[in-house]
C-alpha atoms as a printed R data frame, in Angstrom:
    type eleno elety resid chain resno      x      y       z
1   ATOM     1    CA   UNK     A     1 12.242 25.087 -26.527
2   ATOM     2    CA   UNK     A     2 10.774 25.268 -22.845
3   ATOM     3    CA   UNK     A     3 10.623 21.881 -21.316
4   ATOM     4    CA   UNK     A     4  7.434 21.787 -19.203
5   ATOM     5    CA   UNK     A     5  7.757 20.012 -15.821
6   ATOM     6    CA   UNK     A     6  4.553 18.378 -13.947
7   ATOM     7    CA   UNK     A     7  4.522 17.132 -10.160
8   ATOM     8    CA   UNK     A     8  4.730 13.644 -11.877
9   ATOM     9    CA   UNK     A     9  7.558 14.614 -14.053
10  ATOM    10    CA   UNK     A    10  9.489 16.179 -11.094
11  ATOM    11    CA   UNK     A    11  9.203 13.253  -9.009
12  ATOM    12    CA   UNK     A    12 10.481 11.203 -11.491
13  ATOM    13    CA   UNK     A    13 13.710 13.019 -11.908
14  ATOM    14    CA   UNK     A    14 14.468 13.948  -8.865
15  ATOM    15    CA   UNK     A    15 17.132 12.490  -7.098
16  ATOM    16    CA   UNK     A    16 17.961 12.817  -3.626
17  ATOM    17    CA   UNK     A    17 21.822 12.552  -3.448
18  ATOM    18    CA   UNK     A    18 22.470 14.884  -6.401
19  ATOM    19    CA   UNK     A    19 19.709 17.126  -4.742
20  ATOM    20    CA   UNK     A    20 21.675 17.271  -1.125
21  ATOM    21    CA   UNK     A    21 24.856 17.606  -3.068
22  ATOM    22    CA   UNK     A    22 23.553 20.758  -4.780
23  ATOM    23    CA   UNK     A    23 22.014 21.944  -1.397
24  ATOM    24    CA   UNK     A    24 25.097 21.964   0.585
25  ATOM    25    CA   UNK     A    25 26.857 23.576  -2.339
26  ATOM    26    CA   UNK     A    26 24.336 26.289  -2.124
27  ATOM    27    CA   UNK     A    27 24.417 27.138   1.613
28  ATOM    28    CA   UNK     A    28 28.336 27.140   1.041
29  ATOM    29    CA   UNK     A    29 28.669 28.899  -1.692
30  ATOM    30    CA   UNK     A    30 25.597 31.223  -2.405
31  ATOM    31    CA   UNK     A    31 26.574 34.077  -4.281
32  ATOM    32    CA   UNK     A    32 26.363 37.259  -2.291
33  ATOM    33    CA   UNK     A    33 23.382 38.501  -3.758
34  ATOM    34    CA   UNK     A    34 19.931 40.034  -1.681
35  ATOM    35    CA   UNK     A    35 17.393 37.536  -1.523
36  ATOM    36    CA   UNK     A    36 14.692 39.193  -3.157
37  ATOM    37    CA   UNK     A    37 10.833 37.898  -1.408
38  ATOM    38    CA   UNK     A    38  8.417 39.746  -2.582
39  ATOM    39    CA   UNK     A    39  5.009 39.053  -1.155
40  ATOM    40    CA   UNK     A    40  1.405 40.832  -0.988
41  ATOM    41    CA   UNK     A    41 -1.992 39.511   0.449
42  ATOM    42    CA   UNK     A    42 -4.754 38.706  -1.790
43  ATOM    43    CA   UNK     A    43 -8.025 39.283  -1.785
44  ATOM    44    CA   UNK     A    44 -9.506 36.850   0.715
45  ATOM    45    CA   UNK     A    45 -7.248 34.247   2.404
46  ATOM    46    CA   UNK     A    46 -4.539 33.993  -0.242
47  ATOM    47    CA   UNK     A    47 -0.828 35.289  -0.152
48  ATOM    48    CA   UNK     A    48  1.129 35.664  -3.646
49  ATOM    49    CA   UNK     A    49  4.824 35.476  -2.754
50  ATOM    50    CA   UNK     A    50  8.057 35.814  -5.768
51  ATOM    51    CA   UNK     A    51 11.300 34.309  -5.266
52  ATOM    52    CA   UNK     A    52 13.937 35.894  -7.216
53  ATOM    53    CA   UNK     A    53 16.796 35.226  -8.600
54  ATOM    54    CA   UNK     A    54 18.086 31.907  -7.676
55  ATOM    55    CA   UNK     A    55 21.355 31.442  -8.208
56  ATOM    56    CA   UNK     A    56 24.271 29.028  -7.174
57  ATOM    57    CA   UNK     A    57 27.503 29.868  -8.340
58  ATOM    58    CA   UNK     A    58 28.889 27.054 -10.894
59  ATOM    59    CA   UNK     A    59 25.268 26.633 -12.143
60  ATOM    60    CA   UNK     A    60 24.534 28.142 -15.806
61  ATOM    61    CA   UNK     A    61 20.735 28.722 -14.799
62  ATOM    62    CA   UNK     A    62 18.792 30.740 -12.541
63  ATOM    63    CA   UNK     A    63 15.173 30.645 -11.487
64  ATOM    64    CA   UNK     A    64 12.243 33.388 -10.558
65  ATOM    65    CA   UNK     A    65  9.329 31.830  -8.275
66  ATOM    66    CA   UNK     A    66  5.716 32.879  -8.414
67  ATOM    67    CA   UNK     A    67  3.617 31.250  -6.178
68  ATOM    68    CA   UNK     A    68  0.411 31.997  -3.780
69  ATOM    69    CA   UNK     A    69 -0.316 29.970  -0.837
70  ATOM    70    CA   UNK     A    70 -4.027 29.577   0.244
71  ATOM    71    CA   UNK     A    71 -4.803 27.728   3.408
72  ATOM    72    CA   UNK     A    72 -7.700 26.113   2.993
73  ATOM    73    CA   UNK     A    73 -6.607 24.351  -0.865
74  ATOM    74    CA   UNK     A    74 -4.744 21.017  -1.455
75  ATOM    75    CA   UNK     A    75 -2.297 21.817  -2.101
76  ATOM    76    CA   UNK     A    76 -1.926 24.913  -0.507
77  ATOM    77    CA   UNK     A    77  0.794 26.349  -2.584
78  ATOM    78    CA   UNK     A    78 -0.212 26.744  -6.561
79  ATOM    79    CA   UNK     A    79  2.166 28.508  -8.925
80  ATOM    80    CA   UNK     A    80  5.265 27.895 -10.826
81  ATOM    81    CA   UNK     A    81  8.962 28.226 -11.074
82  ATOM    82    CA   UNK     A    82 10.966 29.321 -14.339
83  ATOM    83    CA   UNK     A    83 14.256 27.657 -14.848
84  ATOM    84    CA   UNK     A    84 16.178 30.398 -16.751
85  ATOM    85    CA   UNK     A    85 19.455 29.920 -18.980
86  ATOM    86    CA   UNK     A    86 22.414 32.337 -17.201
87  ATOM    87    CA   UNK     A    87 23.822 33.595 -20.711
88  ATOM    88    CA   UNK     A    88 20.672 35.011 -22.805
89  ATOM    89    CA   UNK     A    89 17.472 34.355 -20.480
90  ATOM    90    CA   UNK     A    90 15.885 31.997 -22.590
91  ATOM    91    CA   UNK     A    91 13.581 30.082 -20.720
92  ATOM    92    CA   UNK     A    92 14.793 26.219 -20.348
93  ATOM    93    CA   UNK     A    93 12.074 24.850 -18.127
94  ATOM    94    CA   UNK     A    94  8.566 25.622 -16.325
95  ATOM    95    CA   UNK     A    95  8.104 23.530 -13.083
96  ATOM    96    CA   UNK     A    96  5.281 22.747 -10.598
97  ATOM    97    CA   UNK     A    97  6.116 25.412  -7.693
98  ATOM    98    CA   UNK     A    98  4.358 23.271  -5.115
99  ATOM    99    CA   UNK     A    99  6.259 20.313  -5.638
100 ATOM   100    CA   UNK     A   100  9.697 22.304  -5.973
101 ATOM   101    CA   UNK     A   101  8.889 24.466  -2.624
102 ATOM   102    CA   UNK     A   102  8.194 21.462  -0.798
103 ATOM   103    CA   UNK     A   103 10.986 19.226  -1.789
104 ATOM   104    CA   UNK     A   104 13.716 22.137  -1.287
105 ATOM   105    CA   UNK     A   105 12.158 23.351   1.515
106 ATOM   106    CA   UNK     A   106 12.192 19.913   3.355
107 ATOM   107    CA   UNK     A   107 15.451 18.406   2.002
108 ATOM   108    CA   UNK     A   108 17.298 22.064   3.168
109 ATOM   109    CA   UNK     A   109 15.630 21.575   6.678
110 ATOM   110    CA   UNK     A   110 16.669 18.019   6.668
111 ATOM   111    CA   UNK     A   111 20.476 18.566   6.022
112 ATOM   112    CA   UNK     A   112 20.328 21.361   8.418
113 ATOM   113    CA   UNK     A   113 18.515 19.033  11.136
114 ATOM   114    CA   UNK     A   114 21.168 16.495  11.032
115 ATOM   115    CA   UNK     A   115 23.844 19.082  10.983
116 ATOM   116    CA   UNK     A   116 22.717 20.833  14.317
117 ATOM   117    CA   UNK     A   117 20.586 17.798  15.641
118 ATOM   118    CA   UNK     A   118 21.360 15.150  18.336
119 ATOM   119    CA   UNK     A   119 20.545 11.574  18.029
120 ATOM   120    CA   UNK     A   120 17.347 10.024  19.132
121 ATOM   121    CA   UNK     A   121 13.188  9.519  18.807
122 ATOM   122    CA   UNK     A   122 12.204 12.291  15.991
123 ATOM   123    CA   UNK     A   123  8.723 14.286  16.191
124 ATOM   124    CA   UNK     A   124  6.781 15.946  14.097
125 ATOM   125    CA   UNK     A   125  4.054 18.460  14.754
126 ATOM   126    CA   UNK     A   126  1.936 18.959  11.429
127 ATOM   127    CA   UNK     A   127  1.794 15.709   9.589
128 ATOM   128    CA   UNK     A   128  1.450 17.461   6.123
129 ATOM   129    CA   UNK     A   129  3.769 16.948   2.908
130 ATOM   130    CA   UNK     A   130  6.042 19.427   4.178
131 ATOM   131    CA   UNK     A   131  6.955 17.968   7.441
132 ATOM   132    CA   UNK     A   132  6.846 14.419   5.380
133 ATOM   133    CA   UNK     A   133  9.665 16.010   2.612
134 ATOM   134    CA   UNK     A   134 11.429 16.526   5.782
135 ATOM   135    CA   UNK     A   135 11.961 13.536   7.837
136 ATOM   136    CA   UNK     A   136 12.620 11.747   3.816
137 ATOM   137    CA   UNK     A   137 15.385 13.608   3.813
138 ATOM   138    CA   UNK     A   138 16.594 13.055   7.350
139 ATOM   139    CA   UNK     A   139 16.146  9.277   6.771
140 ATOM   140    CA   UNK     A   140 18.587  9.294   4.194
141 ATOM   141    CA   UNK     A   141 21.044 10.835   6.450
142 ATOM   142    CA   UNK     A   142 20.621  8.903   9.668
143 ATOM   143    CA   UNK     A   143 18.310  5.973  11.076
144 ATOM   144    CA   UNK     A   144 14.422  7.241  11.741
145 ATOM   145    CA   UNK     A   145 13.715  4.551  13.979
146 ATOM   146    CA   UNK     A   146 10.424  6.019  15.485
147 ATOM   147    CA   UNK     A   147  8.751  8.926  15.491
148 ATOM   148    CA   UNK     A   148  5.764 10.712  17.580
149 ATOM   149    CA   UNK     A   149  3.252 12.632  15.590
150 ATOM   150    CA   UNK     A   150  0.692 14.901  16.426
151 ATOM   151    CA   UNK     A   151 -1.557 16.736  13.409
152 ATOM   152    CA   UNK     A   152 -4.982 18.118  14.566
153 ATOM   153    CA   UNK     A   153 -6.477 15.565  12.534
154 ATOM   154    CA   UNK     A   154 -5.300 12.378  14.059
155 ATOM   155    CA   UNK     A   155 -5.740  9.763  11.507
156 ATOM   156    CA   UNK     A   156 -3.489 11.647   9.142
157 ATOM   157    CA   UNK     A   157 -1.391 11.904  11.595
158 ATOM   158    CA   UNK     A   158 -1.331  7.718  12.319
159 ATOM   159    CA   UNK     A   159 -0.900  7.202   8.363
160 ATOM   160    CA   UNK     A   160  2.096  9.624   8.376
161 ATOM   161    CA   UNK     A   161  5.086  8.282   5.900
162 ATOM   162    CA   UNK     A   162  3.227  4.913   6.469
163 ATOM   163    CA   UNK     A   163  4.615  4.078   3.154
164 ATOM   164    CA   UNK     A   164  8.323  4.071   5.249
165 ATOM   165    CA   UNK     A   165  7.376  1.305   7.672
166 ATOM   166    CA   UNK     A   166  8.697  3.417  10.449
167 ATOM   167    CA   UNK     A   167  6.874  3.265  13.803
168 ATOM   168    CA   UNK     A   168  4.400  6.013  14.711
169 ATOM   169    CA   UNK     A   169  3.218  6.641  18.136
170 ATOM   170    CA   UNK     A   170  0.386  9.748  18.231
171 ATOM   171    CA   UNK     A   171  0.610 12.300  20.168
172 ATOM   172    CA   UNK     A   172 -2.929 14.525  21.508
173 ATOM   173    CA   UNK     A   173 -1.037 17.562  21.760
174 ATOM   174    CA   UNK     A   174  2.379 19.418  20.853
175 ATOM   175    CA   UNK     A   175  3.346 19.178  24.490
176 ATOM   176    CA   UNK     A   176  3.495 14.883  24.268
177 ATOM   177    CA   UNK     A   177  5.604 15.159  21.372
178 ATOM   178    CA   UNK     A   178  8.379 17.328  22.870
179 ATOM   179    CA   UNK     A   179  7.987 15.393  25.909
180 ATOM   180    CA   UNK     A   180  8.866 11.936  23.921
181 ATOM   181    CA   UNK     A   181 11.304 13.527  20.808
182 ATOM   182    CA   UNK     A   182 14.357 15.114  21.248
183 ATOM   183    CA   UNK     A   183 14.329 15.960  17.365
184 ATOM   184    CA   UNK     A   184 11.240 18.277  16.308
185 ATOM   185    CA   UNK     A   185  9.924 19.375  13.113
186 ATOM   186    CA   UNK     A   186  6.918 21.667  13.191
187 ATOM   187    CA   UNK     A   187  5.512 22.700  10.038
188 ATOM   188    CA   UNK     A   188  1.906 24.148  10.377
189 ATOM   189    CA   UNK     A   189  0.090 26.995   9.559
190 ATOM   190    CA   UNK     A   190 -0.216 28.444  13.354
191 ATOM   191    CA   UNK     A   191 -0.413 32.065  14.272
192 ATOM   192    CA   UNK     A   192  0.338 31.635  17.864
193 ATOM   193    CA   UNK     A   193  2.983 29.545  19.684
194 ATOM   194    CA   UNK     A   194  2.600 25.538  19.836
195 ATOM   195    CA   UNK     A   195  5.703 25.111  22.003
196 ATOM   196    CA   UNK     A   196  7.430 27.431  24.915
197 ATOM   197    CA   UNK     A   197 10.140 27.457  26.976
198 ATOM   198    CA   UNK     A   198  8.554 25.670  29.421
199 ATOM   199    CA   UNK     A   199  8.409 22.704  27.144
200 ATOM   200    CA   UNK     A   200 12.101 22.052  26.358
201 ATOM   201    CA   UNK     A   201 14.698 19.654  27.497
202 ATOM   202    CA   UNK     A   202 18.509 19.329  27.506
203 ATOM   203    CA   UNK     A   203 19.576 18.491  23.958
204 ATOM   204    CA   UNK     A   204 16.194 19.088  21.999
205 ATOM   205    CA   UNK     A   205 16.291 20.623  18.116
206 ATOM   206    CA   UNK     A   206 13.441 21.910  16.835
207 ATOM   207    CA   UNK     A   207 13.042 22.371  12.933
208 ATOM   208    CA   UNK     A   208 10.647 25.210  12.870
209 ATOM   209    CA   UNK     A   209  8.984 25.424   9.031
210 ATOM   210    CA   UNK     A   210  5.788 27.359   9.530
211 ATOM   211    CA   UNK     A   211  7.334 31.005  10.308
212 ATOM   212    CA   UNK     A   212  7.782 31.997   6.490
213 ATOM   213    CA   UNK     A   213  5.786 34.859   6.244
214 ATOM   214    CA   UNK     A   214  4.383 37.916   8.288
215 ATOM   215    CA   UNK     A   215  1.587 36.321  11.497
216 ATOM   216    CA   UNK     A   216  2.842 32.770  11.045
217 ATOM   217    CA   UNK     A   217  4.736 30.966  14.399
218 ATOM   218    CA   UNK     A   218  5.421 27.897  16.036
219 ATOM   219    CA   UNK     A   219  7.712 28.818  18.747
220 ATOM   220    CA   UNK     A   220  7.643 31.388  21.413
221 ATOM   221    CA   UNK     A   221 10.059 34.538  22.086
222 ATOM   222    CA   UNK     A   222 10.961 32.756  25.247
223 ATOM   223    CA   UNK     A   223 12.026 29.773  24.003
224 ATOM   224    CA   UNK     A   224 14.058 31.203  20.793
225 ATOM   225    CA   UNK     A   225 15.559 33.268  23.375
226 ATOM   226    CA   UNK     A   226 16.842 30.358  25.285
227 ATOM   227    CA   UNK     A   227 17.969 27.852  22.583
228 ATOM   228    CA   UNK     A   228 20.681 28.664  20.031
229 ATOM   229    CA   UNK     A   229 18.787 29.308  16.994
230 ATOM   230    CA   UNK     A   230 20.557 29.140  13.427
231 ATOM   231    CA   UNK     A   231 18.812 30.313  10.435
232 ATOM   232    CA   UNK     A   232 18.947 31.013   6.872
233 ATOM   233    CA   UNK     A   233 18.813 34.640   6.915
234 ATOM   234    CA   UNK     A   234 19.100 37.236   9.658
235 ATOM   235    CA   UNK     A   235 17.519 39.924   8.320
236 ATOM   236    CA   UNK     A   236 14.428 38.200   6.733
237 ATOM   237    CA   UNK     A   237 14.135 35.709  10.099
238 ATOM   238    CA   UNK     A   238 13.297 39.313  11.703
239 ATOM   239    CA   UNK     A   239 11.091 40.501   9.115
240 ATOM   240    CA   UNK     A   240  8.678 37.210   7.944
241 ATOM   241    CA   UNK     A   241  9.895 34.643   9.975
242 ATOM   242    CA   UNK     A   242 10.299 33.072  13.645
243 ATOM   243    CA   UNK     A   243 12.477 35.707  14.738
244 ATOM   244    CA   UNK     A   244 10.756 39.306  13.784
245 ATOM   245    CA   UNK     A   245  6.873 37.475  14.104
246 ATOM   246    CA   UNK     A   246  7.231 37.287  18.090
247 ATOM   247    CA   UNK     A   247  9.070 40.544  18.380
248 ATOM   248    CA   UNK     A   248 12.965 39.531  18.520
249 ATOM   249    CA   UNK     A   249 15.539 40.935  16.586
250 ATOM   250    CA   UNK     A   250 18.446 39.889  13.993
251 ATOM   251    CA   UNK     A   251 20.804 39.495  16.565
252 ATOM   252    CA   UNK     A   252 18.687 36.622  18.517
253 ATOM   253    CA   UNK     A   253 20.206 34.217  15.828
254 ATOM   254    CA   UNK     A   254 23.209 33.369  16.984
255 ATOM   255    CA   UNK     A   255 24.790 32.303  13.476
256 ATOM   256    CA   UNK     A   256 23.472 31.065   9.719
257 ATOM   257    CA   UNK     A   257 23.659 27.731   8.725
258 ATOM   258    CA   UNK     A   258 26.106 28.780   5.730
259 ATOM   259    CA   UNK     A   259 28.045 30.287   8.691
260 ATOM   260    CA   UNK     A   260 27.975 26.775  10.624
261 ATOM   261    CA   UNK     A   261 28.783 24.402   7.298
262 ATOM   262    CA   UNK     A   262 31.697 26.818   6.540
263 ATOM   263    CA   UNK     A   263 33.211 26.571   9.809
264 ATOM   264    CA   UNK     A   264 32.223 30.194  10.454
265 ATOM   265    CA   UNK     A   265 30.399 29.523  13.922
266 ATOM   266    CA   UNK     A   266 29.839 26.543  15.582
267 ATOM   267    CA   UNK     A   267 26.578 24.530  15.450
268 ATOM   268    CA   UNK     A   268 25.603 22.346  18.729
269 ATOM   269    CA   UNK     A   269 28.256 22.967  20.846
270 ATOM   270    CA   UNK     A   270 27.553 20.507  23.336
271 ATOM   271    CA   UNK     A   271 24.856 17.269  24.045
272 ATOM   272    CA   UNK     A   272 22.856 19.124  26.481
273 ATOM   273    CA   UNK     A   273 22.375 22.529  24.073
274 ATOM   274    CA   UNK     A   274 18.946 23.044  22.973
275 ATOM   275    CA   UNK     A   275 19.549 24.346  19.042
276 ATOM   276    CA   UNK     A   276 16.775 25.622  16.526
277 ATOM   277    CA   UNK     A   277 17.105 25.725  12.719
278 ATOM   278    CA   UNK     A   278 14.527 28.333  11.726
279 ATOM   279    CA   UNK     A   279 14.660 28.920   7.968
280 ATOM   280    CA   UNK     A   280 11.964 31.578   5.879
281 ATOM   281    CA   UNK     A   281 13.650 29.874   2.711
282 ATOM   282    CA   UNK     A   282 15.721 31.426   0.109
283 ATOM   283    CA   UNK     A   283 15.242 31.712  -3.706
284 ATOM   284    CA   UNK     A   284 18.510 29.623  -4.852
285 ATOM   285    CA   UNK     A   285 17.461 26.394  -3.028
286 ATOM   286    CA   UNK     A   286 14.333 26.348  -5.857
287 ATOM   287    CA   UNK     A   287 17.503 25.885  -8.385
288 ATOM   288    CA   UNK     A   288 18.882 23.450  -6.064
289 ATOM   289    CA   UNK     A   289 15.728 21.457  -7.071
290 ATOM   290    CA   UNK     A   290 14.931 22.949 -10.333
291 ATOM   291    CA   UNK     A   291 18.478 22.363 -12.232
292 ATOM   292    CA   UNK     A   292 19.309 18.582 -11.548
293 ATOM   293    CA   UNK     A   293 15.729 17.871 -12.451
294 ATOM   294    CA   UNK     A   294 15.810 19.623 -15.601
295 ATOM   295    CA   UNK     A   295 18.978 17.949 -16.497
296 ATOM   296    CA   UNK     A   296 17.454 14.105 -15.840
297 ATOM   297    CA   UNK     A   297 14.547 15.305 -17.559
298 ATOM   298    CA   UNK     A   298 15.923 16.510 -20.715
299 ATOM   299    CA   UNK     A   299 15.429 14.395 -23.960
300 ATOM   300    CA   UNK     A   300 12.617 12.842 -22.707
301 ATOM   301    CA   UNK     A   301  9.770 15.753 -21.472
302 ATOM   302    CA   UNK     A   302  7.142 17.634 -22.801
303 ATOM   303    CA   UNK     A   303  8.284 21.062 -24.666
304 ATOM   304    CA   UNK     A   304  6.676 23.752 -25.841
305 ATOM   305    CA   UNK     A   305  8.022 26.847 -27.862
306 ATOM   306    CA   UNK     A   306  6.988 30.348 -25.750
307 ATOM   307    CA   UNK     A   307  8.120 32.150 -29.332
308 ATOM   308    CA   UNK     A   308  6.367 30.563 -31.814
């Protein structure tokens, strides 16, 4: 039997701790497999994108991703992701992609934030769901006393996380908010740099979400070129992501986050070091997500039989 897994039914199993648990085990421990990202435009403004496999050693399951992102939707990301038993195949679970990208995606960026991060007033450029999974999980490890938003539609950006009670000051322009944070996350869907060198400050981290695929960036060669930048994969950071989409190469990341967790390479190496995380995302965080949900949520979900 398949258990079938809503946004609704996601949210309610999903626990932070045992998700950040699984999450650092996975940057420390990924098995030495390719990342496999397949993706292909679509007719019109759409991109269809698969994840596969996602595996964590230690965890009896693997998942393949299938997804398409279209700009202009709500949410922007439709599709699905197959939990997968590691001894046969069979298929254990069937999950809302959408909410699984943006919880993994944000809670990875958050324990990578606080990792290579500073202390201080946090910022956020693109008040969406993504940058919102983010700073979530950066709340829950360290104090977000304030932050400074800016989203090109300003009311969403004064109502952002307004269920958190944390103070928001709104920012007119990408400029203010660097100016006021000295933590950023950008996650947008820009296709030509919102920050530049110009713009930085002893001690800032940016979070850079938006450079995932081919055209998309937040950041400017300049500025990756004069901040240590950390991401999740060298080689496809120069092929989709902020690295390869304004022209630099591999070797303009100066180490991996699995590299910095594992004592590999250093992180921040002093307060005044301007650091960016700048992740594309990688297939086994969707089983970082995917497995300790389907374990609260068994016994008590929807299931259907694929066989019958």
């Amino acid at each position: 039997m398949t258990l079938l897994l809503t946004r609704s039914d996601i949210l309610r199993s999903l626990q932070l701790p045992a998700v950040l648990d699984v999450l650092r085990a996975g940057f420390r421990e990924s098995a030495d497999i390719e990342p496999l990202r397949i993706r292909t435009d679509l007719p019109g403004p759409g991109t269809a994108t698969a994840l596969l496999p996602g595996l964590i050693p230690g965890i009896p399951a693997y998942t393949v991703k299938v997804n398409a992102k279209f700009p202009g939707a709500s949410p922007a990301l439709r599709g699905i992701v197959c939990l997968h038993d590691l001894t046969d195949g069979s298929l254990l679970a069937v999950l809302d992609s959408s909410t699984v990208t943006a919880w993994r995606t944000g809670v990875a960026a958050a324990l990578a934030t606080d990792v290579l991060a500073g202390t201080g007033v946090v910022g956020v450029i693109g008040a969406g769901s993504q940058a919102a999974m983010t700073v979530t999980g950066l709340a829950a490890l360290r104090a977000v006393d304030r932050l400074v938003v800016h989203d090109l539609d300003p009311e969403r950006a004064a109502e952002f996380l307004v269920q958190q009670d944390i103070p928001v000051t709104v920012a007119s322009t990408p400029q203010e908010v660097a100016a006021e944070a000295d933590v950023i996350v950008l996650a947008t869907w820009s296709r030509e740099p919102l920050l530049t060198a110009r713009d930085l400050r002893p001690g800032l981290h940016l979070t850079t979400l938006g450079a995932d695929e081919p055209g998309k960036l937040e950041l400017s060669a300049d500025l990756l070129t004069a901040a240590r930048v950390v991401v999740d994969d060298r080689t496809l950071a120069a092929q989709m992501g902020a690295l390869g989409n304004v022209g630099l190469p591999t070797d303009a990341a100066t180490a991996t986050f699995k590299e910095v967790l594992t004592g590999v390479a250093p992180g921040r190496r002093s307060a005044d070091e301007v650091t960016v995380y700048a992740p594309v995302g990688l297939p086994w965080q969707d089983l970082a997500i995917a497995w300790p949900v389907y374990r609260s949520a068994v016994g008590r979900g929807r299931t259907i039989d694929f066989l019958s």
